[in-house]
N, C-alpha and C positions, 0 to 999 in steps of 0.2 A: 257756113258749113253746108256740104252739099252729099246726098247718099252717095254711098262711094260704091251701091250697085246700081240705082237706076239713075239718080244726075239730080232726083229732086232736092229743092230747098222748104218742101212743108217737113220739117225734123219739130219734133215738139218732146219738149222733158218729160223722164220719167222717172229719175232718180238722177241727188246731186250729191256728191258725197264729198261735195268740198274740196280742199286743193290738199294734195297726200305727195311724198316723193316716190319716185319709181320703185316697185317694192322689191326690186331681187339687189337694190343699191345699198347693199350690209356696209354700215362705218364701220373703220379699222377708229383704236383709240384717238390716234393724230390726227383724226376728223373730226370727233368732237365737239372743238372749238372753233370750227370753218361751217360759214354760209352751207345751208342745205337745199339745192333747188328742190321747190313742189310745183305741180300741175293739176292744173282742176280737176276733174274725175268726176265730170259729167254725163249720165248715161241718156241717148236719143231713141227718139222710135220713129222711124221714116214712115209717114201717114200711108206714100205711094205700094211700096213694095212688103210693112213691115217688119222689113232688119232693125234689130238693134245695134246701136254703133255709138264710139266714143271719138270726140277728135282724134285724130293721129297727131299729138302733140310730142311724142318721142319717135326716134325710127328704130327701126329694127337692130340694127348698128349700134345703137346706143344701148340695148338690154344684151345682145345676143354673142358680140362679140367676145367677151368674154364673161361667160356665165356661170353664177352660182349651181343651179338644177342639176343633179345628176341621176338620172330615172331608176338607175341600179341600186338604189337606197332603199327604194319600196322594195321588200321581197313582192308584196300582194301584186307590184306594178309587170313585177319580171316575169310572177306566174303567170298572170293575164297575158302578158305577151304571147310566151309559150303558146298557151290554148289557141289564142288567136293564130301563131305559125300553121299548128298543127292542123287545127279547122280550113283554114286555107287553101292549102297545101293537098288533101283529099277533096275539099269544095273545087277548086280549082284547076285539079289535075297537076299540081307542079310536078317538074321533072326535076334530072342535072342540068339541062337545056336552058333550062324557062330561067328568067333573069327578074328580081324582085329588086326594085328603088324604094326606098324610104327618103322620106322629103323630113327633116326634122329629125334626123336618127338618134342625136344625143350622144350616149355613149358605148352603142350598141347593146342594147338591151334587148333588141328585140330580132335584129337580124342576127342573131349569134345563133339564136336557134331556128331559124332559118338555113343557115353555113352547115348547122349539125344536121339539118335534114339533106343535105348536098345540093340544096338551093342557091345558085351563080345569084351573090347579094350586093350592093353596092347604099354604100349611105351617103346622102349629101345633110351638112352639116354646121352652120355657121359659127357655130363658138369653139374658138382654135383649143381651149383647154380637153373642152368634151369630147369633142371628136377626135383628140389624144389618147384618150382614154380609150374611147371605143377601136383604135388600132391598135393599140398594145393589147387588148383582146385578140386581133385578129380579123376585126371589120374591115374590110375597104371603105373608106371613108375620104371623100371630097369633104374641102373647109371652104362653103360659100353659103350665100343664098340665092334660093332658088330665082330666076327668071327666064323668059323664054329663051334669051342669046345660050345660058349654061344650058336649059334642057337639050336645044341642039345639038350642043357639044356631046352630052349626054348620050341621046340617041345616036351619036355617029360614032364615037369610041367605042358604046356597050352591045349598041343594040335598043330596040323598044323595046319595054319593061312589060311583061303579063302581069303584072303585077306592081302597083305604084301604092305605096301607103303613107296617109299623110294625117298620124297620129298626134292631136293636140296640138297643131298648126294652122289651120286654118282659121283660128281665130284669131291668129296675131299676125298678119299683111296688112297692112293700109294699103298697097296696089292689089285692091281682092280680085279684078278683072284680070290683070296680065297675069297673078300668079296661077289661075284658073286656067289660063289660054296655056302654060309654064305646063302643069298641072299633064291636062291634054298633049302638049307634045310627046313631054316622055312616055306617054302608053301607046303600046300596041293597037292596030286599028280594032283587036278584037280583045285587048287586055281588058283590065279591070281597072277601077280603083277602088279602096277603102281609106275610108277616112270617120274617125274617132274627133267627136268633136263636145263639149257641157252641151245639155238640151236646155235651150231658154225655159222651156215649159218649165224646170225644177228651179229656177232662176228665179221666175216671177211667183210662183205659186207655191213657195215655200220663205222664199225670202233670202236667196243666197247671194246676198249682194258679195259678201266676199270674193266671188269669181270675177269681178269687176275689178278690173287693176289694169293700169297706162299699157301693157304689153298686149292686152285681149283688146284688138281695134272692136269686136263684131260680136256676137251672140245670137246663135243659131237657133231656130226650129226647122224642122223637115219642109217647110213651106221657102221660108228663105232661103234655106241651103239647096234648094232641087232652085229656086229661082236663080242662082248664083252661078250653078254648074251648067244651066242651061247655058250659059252666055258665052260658054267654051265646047258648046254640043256636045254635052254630057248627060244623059239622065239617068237617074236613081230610079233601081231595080228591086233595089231592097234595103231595110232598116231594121238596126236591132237594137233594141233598149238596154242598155247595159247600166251597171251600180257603180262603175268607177266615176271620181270625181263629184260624189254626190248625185249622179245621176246625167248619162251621156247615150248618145248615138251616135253608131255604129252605121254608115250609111256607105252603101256598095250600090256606085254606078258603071256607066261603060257609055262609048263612042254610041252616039243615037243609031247609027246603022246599023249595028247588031244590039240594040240591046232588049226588043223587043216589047212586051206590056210590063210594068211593075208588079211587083210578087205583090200578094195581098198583103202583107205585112205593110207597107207603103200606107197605101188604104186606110187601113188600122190608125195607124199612127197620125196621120192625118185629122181623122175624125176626133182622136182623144184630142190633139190639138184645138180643132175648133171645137169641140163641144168644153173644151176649159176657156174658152173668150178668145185664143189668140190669133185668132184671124182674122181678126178685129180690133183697133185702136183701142177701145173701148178694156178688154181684157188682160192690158200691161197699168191700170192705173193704179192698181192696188197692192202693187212692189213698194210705192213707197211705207205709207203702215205699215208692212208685215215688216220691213227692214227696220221702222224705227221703234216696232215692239220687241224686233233680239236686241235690240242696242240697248233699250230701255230694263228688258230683263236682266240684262249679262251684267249691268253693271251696277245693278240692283243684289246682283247674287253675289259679286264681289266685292263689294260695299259692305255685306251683313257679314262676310266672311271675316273683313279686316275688320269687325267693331266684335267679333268673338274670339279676336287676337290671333287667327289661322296664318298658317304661313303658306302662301298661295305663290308658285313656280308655273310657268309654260312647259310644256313639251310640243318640239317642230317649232322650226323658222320658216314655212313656206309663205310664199307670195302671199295666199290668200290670207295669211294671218296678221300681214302687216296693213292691208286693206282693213280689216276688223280692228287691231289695237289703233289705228289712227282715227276711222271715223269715231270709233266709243271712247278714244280718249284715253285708254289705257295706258299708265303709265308705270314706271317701279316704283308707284306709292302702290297700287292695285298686284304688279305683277314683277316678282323683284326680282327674276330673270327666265329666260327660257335655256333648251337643248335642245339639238339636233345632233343625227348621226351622218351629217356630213361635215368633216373634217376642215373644210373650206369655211364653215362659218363659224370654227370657234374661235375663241377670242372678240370678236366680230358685236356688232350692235345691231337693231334692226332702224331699221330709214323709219326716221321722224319719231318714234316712242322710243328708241335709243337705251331697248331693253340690251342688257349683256346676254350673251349666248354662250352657252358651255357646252361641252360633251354630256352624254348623257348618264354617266357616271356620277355626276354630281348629284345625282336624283337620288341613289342609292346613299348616298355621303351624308346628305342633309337631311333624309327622311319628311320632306314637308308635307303638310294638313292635306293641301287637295293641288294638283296636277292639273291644270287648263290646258288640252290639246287644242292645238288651231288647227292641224291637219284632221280635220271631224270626218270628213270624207272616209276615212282609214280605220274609221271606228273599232271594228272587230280585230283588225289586224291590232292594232297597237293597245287595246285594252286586251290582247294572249298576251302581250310585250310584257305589259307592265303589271298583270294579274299581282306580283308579287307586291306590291305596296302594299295589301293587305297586311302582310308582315308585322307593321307599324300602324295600321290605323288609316293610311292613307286614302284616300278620294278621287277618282277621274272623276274629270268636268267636261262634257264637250256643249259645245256652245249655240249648235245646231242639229238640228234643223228649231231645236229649242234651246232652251239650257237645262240640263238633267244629268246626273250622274249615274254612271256606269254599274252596272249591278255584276259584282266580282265575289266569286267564290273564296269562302276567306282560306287559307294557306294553311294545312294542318299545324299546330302550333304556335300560330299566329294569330292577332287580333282579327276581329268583327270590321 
């Protein structure tokens, strides 16, 4: 294996989480009894450059093309969007003129309000379901993925993009070089880009190995992400720490010929990096402990659950949770099934723990002891959701950045 930004072969382990299947691969029941491919889920740290990276043992084609995620589920995801439009849009000066690309658009969740602001929007899109969706909204939406040959095409149909935004993609190319060169074509020689990406710093120094899953090739700090963008003459201007995903940035560059010195914010961020170790080999060793004291807690607290006879349910099927119930091992003796509010995975199992997944009505039906979110990230949002299980006595559990339960106002008339 070789860094898939600067070419070196010094990669040295830093977390192994064993061999998991791909985690957005939900079994229908008549798979059950059929062979399950897994792949190791080995996490590297390139000595040279300090990217973190996993072999590209799946491609893109094989997660993307027809995909589970639909972004529209998070209300918290769609606000965020919003803000982001609207910030933008005055940061940037957009007009009716000015043409916005989204690389990864989903299902329009985020150019919609962009369209409402009369911003000329364009998504490109690889999963033929999603990007279904986001036209039945009203997005224009390309079904590909991105590289330099479509960027062209791109620029010569639309125009160059003042705007390219490339939201929670950037971690999942194995080609990180051409999609960066990709990247660079469709902008403006004076456009911008943003891109939303996990910050490793929350990754190693807290312990969130669950963002480690076969579709994330890479995991960013502002160090390796400005080294990455360099290589398609791009540099970052500016970075903003944002709370989605457990904790991301927000990173706004442009064409090196205009983009002049980086905002201090850059600086900033910089500094908190290396003054937490990571600029330095030395600073990602202590991911594995912290990962194997939540594994060791979570199923510690779910252990003492099921010997005081609790009847313990999931809420959310996302990616990261299937990363969590495989390496801890969880299975429906520990967790005897989850829900989600996307319609596409009920019915459905999750890959390799082969928990059943219902609608979220079920929660209401069954009233059980205590509720394990795997989507922790969405903490606040989803403990307003579910505030009512008080009702009955009920419990949120979320499982990070510790394991702790959620402190809910009990429901007038209802239990403690």
């Amino acid at each position: 294996m070789h860094c898939r930004l600067c070419g070196s072969n010094r990669l040295r382990s830093v977390l192994d989480l064993g061999a998991t299947p791909p985690c957005e691969r939900f079994l229908t029941a008549e798979q059950l009894d059929e062979p399950e491919p897994t792949f190791p889920l080995h996490l590297r740290l390139c000595d040279e450059c300090l990217l973190l990276q996993i072999p590209a043992l799946i491609t893109p084609a094989d997660t993307f093309t027809d995909y589970a995620y639909f972004s529209s589920y998070s209300d918290s995801w769609v606000a965020h969007a919003k803000t982001f439009v609207d910030e933008a849009v005055d940061r940037l000066d957009l007009r009716d003129g000015s043409l916005t690309v989204e690389v990864a658009s989903n299902d329009g969740y985020l150019l919609q309000h962009a369209m409402a602001r009369g911003i000329r929007s364009l998504g490109i899109e690889p999963s033929v379901n999603v990007g279904a969706a986001a036209r039945e909204k009203g997005v224009p939406t390309l079904t590909a993925f991105l590289d330099e040959e479509l960027a062209r095409k791109v620029r010569t149909d639309h125009g160059p993009a003042d705007l390219v935004v490339a939201n929670n993609v950037y971690a999942h190319i194995p080609d990180l070089l051409g999609f960066t060169r990709a990247l660079r074509v469709l902008m403006a020689d004076s456009g911008w880009l943003s891109i939303e990406v996990h910050h490793a710093q929350n990754l190693v120094q807290i312990g969130q190995f669950d963002t480690i899953y076969h579709e994330h090739f890479q995991y960013y700090t502002v160090l390796s992400a400005a080294r990455a963008l360099a290589t398609a003459d791009l540099r970052v201007v500016d970075v903003e720490l944002l709370a989605t995903h457990g904790g991301s940035i927000r990173l706004w560059a442009r064409p090196t010929d205009v983009a002049g010195a980086p905002g201090p914010r850059v600086a900033e961020v910089l500094a908190m990096e290396r003054d937490a170790g990571l600029h330095d080999v030395r600073g990602y060793l202590d991911l594995r402990p912290r990962t194997e004291k939540v594994r060791h807690d979570l199923l510690r607290f779910l252990l003492d659950e099921r010997a005081r006879g609790s009847r313990v349910v999931g809420y959310g099927a996302p990616g990261k949770g299937n990363t969590l119930l495989n390496y801890c091992g969880i299975r429906t003796d520990l967790l005897e099934y989850t829900v989600d509010r996307n319609p596409y995975k009920h019915g459905r199992f999750t890959p390799g723990t082969r928990i059943p997944i219902h609608d979220p009505g079920r929660i209401d039906q069954d009233q059980p002891d205590v509720i394990l979110v795997l989507p922790w990230n969405l903490e606040a949002e989803i403990t307003a959701q579910l505030a009512h299980v008080t009702e009955w006595g009920g419990r949120l559990a979320y499982p990070l950045p510790d394991v702790h339960i959620a402190q809910l106002e009990p429901i007038a008339g209802g239990q403690s």
